[in-house]
CHARMM-style PDB file with segment names, atoms N, HN, CA, C and O in Angstrom:
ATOM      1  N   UNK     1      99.524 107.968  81.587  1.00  0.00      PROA
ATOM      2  CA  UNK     1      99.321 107.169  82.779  1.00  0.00      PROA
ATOM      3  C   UNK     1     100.683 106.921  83.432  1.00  0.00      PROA
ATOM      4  O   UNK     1     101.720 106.638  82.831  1.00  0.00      PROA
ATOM      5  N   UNK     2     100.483 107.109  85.122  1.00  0.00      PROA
ATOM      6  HN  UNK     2      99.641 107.339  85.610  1.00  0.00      PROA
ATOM      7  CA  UNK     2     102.315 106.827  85.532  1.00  0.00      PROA
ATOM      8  C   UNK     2     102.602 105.474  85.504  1.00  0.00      PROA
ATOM      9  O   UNK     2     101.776 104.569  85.383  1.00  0.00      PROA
ATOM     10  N   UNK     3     103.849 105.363  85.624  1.00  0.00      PROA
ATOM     11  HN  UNK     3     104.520 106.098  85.723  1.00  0.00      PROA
ATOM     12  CA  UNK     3     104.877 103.715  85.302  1.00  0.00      PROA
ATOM     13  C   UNK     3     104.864 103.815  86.794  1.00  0.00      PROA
ATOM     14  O   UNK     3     105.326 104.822  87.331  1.00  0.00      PROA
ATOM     15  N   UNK     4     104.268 102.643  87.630  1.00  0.00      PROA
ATOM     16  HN  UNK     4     103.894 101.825  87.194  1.00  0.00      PROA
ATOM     17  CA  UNK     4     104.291 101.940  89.009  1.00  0.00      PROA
ATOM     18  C   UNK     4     105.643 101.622  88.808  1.00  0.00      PROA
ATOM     19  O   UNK     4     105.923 101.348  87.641  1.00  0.00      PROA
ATOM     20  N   UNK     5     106.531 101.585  89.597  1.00  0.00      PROA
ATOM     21  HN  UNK     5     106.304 101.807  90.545  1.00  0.00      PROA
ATOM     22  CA  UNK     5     107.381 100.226  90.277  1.00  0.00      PROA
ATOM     23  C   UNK     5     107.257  99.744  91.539  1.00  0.00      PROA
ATOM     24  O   UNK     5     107.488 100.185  92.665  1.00  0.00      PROA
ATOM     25  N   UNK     6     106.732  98.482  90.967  1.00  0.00      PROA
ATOM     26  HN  UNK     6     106.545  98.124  90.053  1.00  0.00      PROA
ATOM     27  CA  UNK     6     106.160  97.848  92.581  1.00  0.00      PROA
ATOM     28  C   UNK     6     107.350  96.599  93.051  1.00  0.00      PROA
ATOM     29  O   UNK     6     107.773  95.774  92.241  1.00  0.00      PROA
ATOM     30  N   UNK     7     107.708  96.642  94.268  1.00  0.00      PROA
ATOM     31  HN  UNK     7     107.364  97.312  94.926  1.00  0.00      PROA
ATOM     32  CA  UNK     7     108.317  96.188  95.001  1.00  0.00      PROA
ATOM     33  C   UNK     7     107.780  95.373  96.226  1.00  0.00      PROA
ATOM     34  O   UNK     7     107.387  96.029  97.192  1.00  0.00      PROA
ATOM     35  N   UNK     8     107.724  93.990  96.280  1.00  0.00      PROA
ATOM     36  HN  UNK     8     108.044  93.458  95.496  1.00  0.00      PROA
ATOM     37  CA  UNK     8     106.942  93.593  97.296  1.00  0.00      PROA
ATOM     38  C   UNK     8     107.348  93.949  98.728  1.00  0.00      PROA
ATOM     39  O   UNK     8     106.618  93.846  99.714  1.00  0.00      PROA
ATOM     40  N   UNK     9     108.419  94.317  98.710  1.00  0.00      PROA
ATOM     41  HN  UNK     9     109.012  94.400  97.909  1.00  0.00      PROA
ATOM     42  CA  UNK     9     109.362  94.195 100.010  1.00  0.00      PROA
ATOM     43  C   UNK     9     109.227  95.592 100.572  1.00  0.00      PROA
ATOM     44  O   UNK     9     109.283  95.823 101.779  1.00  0.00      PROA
ATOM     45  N   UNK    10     109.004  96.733  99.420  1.00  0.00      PROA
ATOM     46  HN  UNK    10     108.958  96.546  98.439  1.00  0.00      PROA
ATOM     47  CA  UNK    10     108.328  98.041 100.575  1.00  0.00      PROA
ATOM     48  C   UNK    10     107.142  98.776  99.954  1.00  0.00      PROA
ATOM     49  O   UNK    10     106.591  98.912  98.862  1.00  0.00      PROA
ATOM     50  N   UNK    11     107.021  99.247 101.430  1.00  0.00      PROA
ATOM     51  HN  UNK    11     107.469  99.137 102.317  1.00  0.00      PROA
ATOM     52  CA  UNK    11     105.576  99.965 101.951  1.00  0.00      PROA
ATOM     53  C   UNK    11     105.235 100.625 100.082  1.00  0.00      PROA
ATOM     54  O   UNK    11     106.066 101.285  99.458  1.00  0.00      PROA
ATOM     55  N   UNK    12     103.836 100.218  99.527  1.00  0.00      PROA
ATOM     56  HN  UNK    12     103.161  99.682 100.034  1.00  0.00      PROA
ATOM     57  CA  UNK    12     103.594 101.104  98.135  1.00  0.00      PROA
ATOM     58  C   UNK    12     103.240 102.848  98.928  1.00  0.00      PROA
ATOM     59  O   UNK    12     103.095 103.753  98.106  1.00  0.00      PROA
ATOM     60  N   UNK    13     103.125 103.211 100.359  1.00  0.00      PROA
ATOM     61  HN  UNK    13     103.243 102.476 101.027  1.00  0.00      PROA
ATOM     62  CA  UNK    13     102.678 104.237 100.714  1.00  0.00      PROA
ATOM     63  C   UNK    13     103.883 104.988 101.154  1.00  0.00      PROA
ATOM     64  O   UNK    13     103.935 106.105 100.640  1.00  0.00      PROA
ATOM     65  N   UNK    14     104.888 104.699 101.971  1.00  0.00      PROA
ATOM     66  HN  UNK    14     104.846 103.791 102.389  1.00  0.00      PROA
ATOM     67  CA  UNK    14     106.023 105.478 102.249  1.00  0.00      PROA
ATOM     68  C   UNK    14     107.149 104.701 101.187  1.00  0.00      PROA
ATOM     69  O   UNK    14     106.915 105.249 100.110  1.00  0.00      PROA
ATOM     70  N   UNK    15     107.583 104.306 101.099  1.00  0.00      PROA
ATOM     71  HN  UNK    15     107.773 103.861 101.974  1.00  0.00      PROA
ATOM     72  CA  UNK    15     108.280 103.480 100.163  1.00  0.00      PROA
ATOM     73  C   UNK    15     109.793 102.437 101.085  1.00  0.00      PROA
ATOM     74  O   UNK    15     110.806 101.974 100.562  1.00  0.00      PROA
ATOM     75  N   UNK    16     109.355 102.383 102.538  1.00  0.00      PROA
ATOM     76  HN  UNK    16     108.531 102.758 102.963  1.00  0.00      PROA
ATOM     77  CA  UNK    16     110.167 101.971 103.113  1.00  0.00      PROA
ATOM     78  C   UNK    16     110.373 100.339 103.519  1.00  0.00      PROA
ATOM     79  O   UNK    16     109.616  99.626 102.860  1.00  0.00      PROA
ATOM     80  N   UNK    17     111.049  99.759 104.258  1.00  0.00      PROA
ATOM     81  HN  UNK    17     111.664 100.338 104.794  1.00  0.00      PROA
ATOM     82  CA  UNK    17     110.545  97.934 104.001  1.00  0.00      PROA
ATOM     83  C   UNK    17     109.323  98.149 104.756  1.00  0.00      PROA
ATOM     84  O   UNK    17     109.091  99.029 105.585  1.00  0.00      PROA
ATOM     85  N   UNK    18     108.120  96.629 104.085  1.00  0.00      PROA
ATOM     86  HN  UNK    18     108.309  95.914 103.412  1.00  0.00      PROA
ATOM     87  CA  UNK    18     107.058  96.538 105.152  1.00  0.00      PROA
ATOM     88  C   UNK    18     107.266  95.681 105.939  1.00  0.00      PROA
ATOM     89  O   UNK    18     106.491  95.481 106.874  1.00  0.00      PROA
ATOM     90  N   UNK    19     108.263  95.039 105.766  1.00  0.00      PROA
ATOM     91  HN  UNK    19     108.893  95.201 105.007  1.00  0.00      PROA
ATOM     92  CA  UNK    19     108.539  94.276 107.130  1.00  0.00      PROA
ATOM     93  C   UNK    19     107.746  92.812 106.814  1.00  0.00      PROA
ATOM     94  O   UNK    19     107.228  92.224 107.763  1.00  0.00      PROA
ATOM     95  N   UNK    20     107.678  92.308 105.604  1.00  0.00      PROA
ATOM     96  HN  UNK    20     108.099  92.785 104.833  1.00  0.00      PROA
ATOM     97  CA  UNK    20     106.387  91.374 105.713  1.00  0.00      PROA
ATOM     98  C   UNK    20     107.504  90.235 105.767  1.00  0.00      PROA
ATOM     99  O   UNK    20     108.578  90.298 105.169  1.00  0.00      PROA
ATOM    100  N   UNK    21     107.017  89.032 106.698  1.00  0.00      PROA
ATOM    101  HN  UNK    21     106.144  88.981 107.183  1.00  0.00      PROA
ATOM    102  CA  UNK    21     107.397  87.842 107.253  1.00  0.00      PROA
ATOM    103  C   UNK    21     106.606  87.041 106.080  1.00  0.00      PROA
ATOM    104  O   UNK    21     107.199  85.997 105.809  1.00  0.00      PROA
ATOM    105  N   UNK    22     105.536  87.226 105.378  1.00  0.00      PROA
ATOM    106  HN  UNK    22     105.054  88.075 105.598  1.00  0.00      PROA
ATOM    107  CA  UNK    22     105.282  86.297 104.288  1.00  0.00      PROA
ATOM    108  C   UNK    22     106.178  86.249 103.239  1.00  0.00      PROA
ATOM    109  O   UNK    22     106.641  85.187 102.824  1.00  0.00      PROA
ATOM    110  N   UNK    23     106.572  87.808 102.586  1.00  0.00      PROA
ATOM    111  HN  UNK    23     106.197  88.671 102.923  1.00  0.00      PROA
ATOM    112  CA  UNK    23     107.285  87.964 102.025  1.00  0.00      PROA
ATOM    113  C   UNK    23     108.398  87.215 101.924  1.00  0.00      PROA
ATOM    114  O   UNK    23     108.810  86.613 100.933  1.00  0.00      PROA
ATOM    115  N   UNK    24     108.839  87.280 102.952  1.00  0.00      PROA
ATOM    116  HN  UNK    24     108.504  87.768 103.757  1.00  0.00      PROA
ATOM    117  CA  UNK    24     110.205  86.699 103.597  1.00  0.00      PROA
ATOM    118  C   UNK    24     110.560  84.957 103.529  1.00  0.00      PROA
ATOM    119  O   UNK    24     111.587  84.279 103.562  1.00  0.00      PROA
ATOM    120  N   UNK    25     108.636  84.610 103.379  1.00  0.00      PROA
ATOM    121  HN  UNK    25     107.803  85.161 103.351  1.00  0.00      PROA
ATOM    122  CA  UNK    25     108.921  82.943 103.270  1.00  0.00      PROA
ATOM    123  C   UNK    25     108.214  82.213 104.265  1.00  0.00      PROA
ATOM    124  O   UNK    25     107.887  81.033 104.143  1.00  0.00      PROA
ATOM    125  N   UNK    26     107.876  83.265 105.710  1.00  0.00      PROA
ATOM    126  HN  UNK    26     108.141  84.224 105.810  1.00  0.00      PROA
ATOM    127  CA  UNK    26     107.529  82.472 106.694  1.00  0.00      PROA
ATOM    128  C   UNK    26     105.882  82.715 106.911  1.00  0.00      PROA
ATOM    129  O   UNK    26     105.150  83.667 106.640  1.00  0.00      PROA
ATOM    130  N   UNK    27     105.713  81.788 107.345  1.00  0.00      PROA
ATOM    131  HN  UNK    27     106.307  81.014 107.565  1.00  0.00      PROA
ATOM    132  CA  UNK    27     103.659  81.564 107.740  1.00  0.00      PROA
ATOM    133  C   UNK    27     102.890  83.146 108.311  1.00  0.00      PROA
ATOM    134  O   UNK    27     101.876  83.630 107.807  1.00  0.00      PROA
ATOM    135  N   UNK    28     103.566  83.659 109.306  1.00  0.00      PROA
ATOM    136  HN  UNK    28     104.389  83.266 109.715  1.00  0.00      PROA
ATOM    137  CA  UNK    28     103.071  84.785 110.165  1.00  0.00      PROA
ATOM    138  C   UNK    28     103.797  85.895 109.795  1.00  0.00      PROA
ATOM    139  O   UNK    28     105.012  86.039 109.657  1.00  0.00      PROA
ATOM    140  N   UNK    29     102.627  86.867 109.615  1.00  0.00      PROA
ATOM    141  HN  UNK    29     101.640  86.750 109.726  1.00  0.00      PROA
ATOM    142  CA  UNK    29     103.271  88.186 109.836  1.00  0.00      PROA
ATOM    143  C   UNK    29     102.755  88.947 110.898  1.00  0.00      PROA
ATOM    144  O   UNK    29     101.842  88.410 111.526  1.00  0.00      PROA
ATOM    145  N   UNK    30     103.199  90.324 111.333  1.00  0.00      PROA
ATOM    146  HN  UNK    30     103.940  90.759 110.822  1.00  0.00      PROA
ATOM    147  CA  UNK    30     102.997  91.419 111.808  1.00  0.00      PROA
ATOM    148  C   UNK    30     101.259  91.673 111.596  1.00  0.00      PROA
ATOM    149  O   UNK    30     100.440  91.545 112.507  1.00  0.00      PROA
ATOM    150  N   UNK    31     101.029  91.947 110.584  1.00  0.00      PROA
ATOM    151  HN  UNK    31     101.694  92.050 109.845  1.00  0.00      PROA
ATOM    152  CA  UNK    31      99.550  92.074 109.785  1.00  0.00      PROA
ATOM    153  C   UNK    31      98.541  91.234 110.556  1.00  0.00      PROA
ATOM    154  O   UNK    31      97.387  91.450 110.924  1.00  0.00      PROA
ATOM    155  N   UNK    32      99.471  90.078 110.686  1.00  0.00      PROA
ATOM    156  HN  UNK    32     100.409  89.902 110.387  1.00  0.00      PROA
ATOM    157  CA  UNK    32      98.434  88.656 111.269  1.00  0.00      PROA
ATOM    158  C   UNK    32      97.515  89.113 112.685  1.00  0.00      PROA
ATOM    159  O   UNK    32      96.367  88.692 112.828  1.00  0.00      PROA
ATOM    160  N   UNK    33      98.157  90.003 113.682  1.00  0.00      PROA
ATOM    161  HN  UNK    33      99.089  90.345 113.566  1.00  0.00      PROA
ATOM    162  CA  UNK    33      97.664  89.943 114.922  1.00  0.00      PROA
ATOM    163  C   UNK    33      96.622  90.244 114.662  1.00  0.00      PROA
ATOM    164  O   UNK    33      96.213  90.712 113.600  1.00  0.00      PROA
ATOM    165  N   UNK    34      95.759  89.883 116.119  1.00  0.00      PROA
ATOM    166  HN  UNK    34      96.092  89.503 116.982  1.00  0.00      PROA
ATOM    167  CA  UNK    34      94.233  89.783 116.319  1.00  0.00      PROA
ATOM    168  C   UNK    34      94.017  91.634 116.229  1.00  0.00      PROA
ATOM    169  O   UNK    34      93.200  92.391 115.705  1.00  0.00      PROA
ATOM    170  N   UNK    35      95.229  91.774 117.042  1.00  0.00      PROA
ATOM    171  HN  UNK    35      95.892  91.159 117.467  1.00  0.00      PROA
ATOM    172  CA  UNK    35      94.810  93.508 117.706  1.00  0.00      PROA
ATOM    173  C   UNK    35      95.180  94.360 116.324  1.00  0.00      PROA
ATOM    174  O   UNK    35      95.384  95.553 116.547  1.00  0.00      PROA
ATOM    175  N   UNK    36      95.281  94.008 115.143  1.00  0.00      PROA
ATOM    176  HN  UNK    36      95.116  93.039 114.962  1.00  0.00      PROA
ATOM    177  CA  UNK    36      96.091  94.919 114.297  1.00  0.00      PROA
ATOM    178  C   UNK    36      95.673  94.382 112.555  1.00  0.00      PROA
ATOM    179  O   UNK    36      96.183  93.528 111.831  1.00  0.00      PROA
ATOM    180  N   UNK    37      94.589  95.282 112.365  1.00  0.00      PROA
ATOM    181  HN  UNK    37      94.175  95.977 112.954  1.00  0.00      PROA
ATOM    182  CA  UNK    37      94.335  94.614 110.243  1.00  0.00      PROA
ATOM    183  C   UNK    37      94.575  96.160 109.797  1.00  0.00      PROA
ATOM    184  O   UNK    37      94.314  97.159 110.466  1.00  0.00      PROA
ATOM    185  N   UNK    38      95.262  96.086 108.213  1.00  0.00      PROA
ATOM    186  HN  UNK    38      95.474  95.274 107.669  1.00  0.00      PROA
ATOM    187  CA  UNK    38      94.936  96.922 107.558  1.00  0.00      PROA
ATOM    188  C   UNK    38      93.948  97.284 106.488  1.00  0.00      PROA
ATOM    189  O   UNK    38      93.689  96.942 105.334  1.00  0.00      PROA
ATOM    190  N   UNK    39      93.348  98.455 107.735  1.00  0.00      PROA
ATOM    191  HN  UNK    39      93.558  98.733 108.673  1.00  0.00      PROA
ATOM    192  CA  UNK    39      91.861  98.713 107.056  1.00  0.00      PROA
ATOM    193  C   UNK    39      91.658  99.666 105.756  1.00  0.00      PROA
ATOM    194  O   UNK    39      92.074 100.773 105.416  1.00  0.00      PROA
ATOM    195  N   UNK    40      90.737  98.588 105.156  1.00  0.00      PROA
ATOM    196  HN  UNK    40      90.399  97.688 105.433  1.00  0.00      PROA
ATOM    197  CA  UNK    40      90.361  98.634 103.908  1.00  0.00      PROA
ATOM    198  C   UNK    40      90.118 100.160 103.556  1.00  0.00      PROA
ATOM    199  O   UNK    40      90.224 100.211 102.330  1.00  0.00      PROA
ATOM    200  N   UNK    41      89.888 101.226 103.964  1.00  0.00      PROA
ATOM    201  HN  UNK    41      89.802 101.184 104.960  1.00  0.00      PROA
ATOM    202  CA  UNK    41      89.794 102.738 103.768  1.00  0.00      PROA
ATOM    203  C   UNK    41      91.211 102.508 102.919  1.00  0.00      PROA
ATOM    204  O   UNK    41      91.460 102.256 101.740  1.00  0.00      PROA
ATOM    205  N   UNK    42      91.917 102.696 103.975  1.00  0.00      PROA
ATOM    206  HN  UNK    42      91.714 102.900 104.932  1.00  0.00      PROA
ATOM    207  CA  UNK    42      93.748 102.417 103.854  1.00  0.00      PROA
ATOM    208  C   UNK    42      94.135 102.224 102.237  1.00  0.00      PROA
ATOM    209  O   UNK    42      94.516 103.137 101.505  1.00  0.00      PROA
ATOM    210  N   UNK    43      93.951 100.841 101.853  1.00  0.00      PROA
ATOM    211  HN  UNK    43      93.641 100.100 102.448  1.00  0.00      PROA
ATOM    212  CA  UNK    43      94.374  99.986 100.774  1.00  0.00      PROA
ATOM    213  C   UNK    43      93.735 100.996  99.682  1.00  0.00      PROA
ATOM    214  O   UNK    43      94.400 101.308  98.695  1.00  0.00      PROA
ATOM    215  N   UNK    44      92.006 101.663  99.947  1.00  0.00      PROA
ATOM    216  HN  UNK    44      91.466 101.409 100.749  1.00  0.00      PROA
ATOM    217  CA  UNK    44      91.665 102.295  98.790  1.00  0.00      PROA
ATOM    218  C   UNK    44      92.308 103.451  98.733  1.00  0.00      PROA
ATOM    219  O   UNK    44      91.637 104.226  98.051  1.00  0.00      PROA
ATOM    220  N   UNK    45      93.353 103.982  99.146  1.00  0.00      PROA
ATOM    221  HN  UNK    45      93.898 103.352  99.700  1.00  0.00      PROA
ATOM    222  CA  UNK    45      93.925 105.409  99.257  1.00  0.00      PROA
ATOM    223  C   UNK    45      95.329 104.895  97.898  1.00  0.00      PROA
ATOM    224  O   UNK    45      96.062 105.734  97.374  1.00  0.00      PROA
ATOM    225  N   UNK    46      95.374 103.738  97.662  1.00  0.00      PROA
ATOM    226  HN  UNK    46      94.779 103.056  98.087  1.00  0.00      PROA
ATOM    227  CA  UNK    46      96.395 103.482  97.060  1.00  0.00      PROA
ATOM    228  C   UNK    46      95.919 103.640  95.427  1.00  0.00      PROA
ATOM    229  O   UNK    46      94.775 104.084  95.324  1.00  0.00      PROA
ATOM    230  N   UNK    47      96.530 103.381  94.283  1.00  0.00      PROA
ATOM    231  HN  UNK    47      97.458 103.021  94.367  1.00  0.00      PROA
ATOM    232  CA  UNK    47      96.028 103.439  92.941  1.00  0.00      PROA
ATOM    233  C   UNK    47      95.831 102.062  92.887  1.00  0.00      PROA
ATOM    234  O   UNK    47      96.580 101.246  93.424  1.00  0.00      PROA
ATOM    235  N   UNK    48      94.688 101.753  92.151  1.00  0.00      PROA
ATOM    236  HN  UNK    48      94.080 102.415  91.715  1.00  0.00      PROA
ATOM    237  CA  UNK    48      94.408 100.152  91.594  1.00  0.00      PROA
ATOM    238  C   UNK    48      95.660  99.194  91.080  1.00  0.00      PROA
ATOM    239  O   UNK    48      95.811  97.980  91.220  1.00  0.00      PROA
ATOM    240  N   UNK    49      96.359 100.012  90.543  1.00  0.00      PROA
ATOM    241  HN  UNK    49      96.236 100.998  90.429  1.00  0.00      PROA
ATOM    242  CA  UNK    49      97.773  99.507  90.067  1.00  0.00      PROA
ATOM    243  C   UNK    49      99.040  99.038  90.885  1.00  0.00      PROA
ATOM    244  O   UNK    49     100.080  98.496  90.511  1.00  0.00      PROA
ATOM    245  N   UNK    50      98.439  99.573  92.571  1.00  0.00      PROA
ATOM    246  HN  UNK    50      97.594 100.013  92.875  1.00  0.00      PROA
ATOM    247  CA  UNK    50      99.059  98.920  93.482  1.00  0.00      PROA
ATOM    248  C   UNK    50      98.529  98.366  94.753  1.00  0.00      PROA
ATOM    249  O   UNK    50      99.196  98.212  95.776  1.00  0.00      PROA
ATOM    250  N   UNK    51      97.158  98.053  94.589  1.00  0.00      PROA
ATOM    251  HN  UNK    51      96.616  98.178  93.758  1.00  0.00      PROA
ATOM    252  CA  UNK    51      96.958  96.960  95.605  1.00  0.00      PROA
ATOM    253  C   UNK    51      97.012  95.926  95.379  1.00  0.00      PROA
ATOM    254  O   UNK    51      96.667  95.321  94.364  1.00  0.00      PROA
ATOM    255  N   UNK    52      97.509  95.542  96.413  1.00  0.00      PROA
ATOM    256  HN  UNK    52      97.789  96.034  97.238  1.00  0.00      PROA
ATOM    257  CA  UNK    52      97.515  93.660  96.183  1.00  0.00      PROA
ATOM    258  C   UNK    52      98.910  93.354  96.003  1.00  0.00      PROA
ATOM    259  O   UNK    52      99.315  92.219  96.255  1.00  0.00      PROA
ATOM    260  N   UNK    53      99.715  94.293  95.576  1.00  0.00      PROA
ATOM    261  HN  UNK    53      99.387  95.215  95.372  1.00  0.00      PROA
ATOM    262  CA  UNK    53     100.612  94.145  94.784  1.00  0.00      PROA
ATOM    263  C   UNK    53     102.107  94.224  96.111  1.00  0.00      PROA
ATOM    264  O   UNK    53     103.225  93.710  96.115  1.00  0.00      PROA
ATOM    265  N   UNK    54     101.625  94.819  96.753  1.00  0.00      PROA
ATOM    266  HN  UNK    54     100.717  95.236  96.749  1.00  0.00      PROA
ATOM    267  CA  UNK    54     102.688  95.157  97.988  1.00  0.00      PROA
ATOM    268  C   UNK    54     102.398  95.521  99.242  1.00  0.00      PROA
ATOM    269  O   UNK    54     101.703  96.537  99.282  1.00  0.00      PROA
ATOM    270  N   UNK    55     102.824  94.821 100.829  1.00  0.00      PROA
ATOM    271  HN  UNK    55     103.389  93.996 100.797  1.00  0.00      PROA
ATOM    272  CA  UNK    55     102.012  95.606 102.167  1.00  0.00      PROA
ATOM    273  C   UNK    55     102.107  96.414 102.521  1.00  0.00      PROA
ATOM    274  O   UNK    55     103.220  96.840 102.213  1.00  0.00      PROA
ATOM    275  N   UNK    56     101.279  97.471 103.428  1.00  0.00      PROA
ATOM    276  HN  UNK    56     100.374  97.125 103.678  1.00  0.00      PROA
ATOM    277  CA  UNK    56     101.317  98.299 103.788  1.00  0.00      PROA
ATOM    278  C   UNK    56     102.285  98.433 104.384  1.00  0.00      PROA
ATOM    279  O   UNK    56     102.801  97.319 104.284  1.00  0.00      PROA
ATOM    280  N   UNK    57     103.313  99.381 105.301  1.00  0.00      PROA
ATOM    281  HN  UNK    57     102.894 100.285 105.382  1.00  0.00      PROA
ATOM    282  CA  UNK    57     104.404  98.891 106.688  1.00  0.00      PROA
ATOM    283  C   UNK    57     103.316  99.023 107.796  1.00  0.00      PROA
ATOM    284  O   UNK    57     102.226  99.454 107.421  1.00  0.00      PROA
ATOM    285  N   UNK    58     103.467  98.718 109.080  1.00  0.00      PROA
ATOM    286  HN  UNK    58     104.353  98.368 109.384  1.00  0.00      PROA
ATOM    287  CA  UNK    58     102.941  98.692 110.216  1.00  0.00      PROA
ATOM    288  C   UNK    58     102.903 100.419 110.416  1.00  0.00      PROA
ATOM    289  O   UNK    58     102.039 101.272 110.620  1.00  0.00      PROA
ATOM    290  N   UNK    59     103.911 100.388 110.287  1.00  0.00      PROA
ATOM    291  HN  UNK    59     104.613  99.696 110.122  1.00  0.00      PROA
ATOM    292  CA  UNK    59     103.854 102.241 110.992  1.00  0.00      PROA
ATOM    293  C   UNK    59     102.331 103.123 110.006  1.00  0.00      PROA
ATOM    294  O   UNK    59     101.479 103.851 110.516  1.00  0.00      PROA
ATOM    295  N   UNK    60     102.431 102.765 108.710  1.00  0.00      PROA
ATOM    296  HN  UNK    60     103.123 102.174 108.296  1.00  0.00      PROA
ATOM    297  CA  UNK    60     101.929 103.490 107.954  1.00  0.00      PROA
ATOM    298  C   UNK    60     100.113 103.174 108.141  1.00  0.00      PROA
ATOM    299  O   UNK    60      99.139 103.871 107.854  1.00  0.00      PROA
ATOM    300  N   UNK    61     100.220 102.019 108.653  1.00  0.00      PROA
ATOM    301  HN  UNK    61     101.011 101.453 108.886  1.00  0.00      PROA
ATOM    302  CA  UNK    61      98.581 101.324 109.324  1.00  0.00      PROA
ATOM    303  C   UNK    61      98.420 101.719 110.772  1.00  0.00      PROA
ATOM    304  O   UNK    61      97.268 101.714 111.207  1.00  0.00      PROA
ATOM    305  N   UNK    62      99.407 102.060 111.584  1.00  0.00      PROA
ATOM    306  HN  UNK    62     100.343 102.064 111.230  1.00  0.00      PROA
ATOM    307  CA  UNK    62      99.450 102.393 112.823  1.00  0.00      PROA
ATOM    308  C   UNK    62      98.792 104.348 112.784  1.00  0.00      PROA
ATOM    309  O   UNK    62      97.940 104.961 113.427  1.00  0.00      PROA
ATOM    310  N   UNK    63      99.688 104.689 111.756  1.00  0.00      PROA
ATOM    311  HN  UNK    63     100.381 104.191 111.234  1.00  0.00      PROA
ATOM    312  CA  UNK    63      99.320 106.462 111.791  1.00  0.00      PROA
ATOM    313  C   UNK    63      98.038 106.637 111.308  1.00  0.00      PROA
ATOM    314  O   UNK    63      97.278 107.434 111.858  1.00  0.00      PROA
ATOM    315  N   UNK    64      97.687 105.953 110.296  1.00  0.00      PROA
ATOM    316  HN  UNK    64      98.303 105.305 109.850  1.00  0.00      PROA
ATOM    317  CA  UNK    64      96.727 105.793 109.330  1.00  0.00      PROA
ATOM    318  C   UNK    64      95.392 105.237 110.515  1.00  0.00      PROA
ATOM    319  O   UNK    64      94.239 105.599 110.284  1.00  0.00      PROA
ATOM    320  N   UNK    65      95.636 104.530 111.502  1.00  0.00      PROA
ATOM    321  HN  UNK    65      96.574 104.236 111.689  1.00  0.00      PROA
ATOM    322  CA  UNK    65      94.663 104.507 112.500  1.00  0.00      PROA
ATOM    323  C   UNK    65      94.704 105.334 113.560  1.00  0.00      PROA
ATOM    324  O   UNK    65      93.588 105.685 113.943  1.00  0.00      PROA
ATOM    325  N   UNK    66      95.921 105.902 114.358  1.00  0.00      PROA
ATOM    326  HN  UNK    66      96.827 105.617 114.046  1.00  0.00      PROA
ATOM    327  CA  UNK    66      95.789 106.929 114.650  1.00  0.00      PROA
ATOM    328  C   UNK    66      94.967 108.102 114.425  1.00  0.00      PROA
ATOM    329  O   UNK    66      94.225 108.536 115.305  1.00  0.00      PROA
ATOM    330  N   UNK    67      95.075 108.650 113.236  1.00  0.00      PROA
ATOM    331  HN  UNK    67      95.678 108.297 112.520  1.00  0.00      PROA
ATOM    332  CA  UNK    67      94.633 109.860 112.738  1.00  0.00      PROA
ATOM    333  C   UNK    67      92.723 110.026 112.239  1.00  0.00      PROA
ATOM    334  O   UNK    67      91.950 110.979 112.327  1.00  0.00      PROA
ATOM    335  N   UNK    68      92.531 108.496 111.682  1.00  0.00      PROA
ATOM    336  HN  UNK    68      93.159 107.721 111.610  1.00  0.00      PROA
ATOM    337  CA  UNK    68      90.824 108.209 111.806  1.00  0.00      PROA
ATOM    338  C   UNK    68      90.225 107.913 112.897  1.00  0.00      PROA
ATOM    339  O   UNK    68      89.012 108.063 112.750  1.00  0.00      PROA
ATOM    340  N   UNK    69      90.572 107.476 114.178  1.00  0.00      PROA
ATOM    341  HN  UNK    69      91.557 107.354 114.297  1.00  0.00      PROA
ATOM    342  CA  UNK    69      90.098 107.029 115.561  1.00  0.00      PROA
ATOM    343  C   UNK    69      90.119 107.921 116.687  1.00  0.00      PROA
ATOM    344  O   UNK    69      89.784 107.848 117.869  1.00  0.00      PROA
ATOM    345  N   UNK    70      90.697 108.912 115.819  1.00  0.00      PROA
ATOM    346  HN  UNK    70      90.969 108.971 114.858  1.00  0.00      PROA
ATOM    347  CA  UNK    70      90.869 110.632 116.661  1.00  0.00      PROA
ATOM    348  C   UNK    70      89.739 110.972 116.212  1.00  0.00      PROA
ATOM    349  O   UNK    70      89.371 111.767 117.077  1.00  0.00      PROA
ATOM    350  N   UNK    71      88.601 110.901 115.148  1.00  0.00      PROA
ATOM    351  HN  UNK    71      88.900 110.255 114.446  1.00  0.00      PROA
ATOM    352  CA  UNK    71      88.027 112.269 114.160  1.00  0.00      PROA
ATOM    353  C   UNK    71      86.518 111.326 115.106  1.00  0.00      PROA
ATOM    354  OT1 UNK    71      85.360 111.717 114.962  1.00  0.00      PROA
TER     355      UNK     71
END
């Protein structure tokens, strides 16, 4: 079985920062807007061993909707 290293601070999908403002300490994030969730397809593309565990980045929920809202 592989050894995760999970990092709250980046993306478990590209491995870059997610940019999270909770993370960070403060009430609101990016994630928060009305116009913008990361959809649950998304999160199941990850291994059980890393959801929950770290956010997506915006970009990686942005392409990731891109590419299903085309099909």
């Amino acid at each position: 079985m592989p050894t995760f290293v999970i990092d709250p601070a980046l993306c478990p999908l590209c491995k870059t920062s997610n940019a999270c403002a909770v993370e960070a300490g403060k009430s609101q994030c990016w994630c928060m807007a009305e116009d913008l969730s990361v959809p649950r397809a998304l999160i199941d593309l990850l291994p059980d061993e890393l959801q929950g565990k770290a956010c997506i980045c915006e970009t990686c929920v942005r392409q990731f909707l891109a590419v299903n809202q085309s099909e």
